[in-house]
N, C-alpha and C positions, 0 to 999 in steps of 0.2 A: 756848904758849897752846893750849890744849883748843880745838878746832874744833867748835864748834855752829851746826845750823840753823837759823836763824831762819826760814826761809822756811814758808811754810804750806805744810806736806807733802802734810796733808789736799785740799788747794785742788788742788794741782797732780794728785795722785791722779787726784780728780774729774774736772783737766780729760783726762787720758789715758787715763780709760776713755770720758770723752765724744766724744775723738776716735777712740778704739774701735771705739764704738759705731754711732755716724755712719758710718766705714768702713766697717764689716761692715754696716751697712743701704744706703749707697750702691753697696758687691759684691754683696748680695741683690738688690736693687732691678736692676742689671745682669744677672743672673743670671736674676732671672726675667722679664727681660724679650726674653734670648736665649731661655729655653725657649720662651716667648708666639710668639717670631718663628720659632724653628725647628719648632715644632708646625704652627704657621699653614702655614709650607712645603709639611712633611712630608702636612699635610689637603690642603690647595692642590692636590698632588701626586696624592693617592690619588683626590681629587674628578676632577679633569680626565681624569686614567687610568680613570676608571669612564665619566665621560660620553663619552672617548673609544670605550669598550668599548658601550656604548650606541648611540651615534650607527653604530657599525659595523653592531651589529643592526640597527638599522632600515633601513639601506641594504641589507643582505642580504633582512630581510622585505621588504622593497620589492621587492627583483629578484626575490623565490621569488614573492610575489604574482604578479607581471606572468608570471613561467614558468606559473603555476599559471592564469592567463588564456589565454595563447596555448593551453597545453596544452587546456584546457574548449572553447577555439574549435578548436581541430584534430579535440577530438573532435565536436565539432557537425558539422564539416566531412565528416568521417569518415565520419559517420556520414547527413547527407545525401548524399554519394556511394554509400555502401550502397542507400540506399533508390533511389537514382537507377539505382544498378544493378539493383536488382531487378524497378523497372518495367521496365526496359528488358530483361530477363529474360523478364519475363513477358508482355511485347509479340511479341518474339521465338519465345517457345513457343506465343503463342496467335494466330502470325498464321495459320500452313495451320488453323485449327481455323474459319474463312467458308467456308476452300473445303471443305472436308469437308463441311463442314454445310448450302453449297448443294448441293453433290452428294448429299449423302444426303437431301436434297427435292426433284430432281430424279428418284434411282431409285426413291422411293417414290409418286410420282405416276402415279395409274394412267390408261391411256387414258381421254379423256371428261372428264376435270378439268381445271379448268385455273387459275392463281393471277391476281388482279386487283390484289394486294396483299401484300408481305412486306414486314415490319418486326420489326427487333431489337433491343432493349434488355436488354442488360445477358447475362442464359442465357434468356431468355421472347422466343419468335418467334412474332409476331402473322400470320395466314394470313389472307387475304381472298380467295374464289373463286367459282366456280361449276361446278357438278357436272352432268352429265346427270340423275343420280336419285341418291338416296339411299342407293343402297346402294351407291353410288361413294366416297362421302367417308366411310361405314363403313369401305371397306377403305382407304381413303386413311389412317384414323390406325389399323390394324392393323400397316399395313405401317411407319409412323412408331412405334411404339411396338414395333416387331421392332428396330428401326432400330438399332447401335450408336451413334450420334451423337445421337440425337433421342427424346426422354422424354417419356410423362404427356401425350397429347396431350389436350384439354381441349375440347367442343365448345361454342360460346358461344352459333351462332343461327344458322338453319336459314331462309329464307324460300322458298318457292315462287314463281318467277316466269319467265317466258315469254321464248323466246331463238328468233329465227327461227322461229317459228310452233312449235314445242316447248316442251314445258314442264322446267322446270331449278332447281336448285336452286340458291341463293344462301348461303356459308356464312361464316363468322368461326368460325375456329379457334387454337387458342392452342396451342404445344407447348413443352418444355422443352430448353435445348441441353447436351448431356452429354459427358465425354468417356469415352473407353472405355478401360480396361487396355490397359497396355503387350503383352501378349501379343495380347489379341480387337483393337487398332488395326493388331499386324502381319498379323496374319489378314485384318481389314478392308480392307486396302491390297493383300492377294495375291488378293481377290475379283476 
């Protein structure tokens, strides 16, 4: 006897491209659900390794900031010790320059004068005296204006008035304090 299918071919077909189908949608479906999680990773990965690289910056700017402070304060520091040096430079060069300069109103003071008053601020040396006559504190700022040390003396007020039954002058005088070249100061000191 001849062997025939009765069975629905058709049917069965169907159902085994159904189960195909389903298969290969449940391997996509798996498939892309590994790539989903291995991407995810792979970002995961490159993200944290970036904020890693990040978070190191800022710790480095952090620390270059704080070098970049200290450095700004060293040079502040630096640099008031300079200027600290320098007053004290220039304290040091300009201490004999009283005594010079009371000595050189001391060798300009001519007999018959004599000072009531000396005051200094700053280079201007304020003179307060009294003179026998006038033509004493004449030579008095000839002799201060020869003076290496002492400048431009300045005569501000003159009064006539009466000293032991003599008559005398009474003066305010202003001069300037200078100092002289390094050659006329060694000269000045071998006088």
């Amino acid at each position: 006897m001849a062997r025939i299918n009765l069975l629905p071919w058709r049917e069965q077909l169907r159902e085994q491209r159904k189960q195909q189908f389903v298969a290969t949608l449940i391997g996509m479906v798996i498939l892309g659900a590994a790539v989903i999680f291995v991407g995810d990773q792979v970002y995961g990965s490159l993200i944290s390794e970036q904020l890693s690289r990040n978070s190191f910056i800022e710790r480095e700017n952090q620390a270059l900031d704080a070098r970049i402070k200290e450095i700004q304060e060293l040079r502040q520091k630096r640099q008031e010790l300079i200027e600290r040096t320098k007053v004290i430079q220039d304290l040091q060069g300009n201490r004999p320059i009283a005594s010079h300069v009371f000595d050189q109103l001391a060798r300009t003071i001519p007999e018959g004068v004599y000072f009531t008053a000396v005051r200094m601020s700053g280079k201007h040396i304020s003179l307060e005296g009294a003179a026998e006559s006038n033509n004493l504190i004449s030579s008095l700022m000839r002799r201060q204006d020869a003076s290496d040390w002492l400048a431009a003396p300045s005569l501000a007020e003159v009064k006539a008035l009466e000293l032991d039954g003599q008559e005398a002058s009474q003066f305010k005088l202003t001069v300037q304090q200078t100092k002289p070249h390094e050659d006329e100061a060694g000269q000045g000191a071998q006088k």
